[in-house]
C-alpha positions in Angstrom: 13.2 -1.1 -12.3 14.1 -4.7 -12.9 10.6 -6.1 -11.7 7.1 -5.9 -13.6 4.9 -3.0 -12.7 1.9 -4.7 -14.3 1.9 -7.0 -11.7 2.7 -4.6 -9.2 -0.7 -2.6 -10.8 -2.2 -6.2 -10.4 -2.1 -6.0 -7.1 -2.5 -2.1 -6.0 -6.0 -2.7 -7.6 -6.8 -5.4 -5.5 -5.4 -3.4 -2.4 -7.6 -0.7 -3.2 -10.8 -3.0 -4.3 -10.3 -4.5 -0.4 -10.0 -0.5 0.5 -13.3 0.3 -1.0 -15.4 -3.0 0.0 -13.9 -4.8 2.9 -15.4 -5.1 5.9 -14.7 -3.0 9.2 -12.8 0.6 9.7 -9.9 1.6 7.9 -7.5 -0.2 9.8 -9.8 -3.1 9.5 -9.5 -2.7 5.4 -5.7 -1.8 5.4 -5.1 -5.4 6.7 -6.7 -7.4 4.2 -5.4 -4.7 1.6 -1.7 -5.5 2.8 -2.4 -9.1 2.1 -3.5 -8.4 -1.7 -0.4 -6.0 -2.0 2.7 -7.6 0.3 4.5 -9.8 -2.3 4.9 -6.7 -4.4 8.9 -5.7 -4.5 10.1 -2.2 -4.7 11.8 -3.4 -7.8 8.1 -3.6 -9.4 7.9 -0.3 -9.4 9.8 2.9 -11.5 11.5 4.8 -9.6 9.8 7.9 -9.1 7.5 5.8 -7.4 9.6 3.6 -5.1 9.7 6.3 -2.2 6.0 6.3 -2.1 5.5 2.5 -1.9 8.4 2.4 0.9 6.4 4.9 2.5 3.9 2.4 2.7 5.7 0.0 3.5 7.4 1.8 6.5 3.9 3.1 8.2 2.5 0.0 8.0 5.4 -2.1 9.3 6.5 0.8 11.9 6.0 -0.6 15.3 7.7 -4.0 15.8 5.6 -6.5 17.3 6.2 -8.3 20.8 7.2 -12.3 20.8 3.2 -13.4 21.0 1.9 -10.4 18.5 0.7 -11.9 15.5 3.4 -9.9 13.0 4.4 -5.9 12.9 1.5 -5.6 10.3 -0.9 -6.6 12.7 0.7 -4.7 15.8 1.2 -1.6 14.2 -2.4 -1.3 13.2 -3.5 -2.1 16.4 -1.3 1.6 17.4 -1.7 3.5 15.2 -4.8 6.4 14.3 -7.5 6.0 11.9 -6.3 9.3 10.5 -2.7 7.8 9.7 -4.5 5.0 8.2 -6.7 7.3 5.9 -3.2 8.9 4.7 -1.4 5.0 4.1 -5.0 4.4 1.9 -4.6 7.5 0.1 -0.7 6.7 -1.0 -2.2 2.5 -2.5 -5.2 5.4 -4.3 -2.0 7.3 -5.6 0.4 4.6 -6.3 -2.2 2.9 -8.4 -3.3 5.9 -10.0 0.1 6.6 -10.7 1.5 3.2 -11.8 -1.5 3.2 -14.1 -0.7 6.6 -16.0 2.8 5.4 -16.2 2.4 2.0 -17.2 -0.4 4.1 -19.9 2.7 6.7 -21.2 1.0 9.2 -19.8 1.8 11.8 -16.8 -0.5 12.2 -13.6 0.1 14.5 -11.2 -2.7 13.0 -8.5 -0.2 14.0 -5.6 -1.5 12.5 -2.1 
């Protein structure tokens, strides 16, 4: 880890606050999420819990957008299920919940 995973917890909070009181379905939320969460590097986070934010990262970048799509974000939200986007939710839930317990010196097992 050579980034700061306080400031990687910075922003999963705010991800998750969107989550919880933004406007709109779940894809709706999962946008403005991404924009409280995006400049967050893998680097910010130990690495037990890399995998799970490149998870993330991967569903929510996974269909590459056409030349007049607004950005991959944006595209693949517009394909893919609500359900998928209740599981990408659950993984900001567990990577702040994790991150927190970590950054605490303590051990969660809060497994998505």
């Amino acid at each position: 880890m050579s980034g700061d995973p306080n400031y990687a917890l910075a922003k999963l909070r705010d991800a998750n606050y969107e989550m919880a009181r933004g406007p709109g379905n779940v894809k709706d939320r999962l946008s403005g999420a991404f924009m409280k969460f995006h400049p967050v590097a893998d680097g910010d986070f130990p690495d037990h819990l890399v995998g799970d934010y490149r998870w993330v990262m991967s569903q929510l970048t996974k269909f590459k957008c056409p030349q007049d799509s607004p950005g991959d974000v944006a595209y693949t939200l517009s394909r893919i299920r609500r359900t998928t986007g209740v599981k990408i939710a659950a993984r900001l839930l567990y990577l702040e919940s994790e991150l927190a317990a970590y950054l605490d010196g303590g051990n969660s097992d809060n497994s998505p």
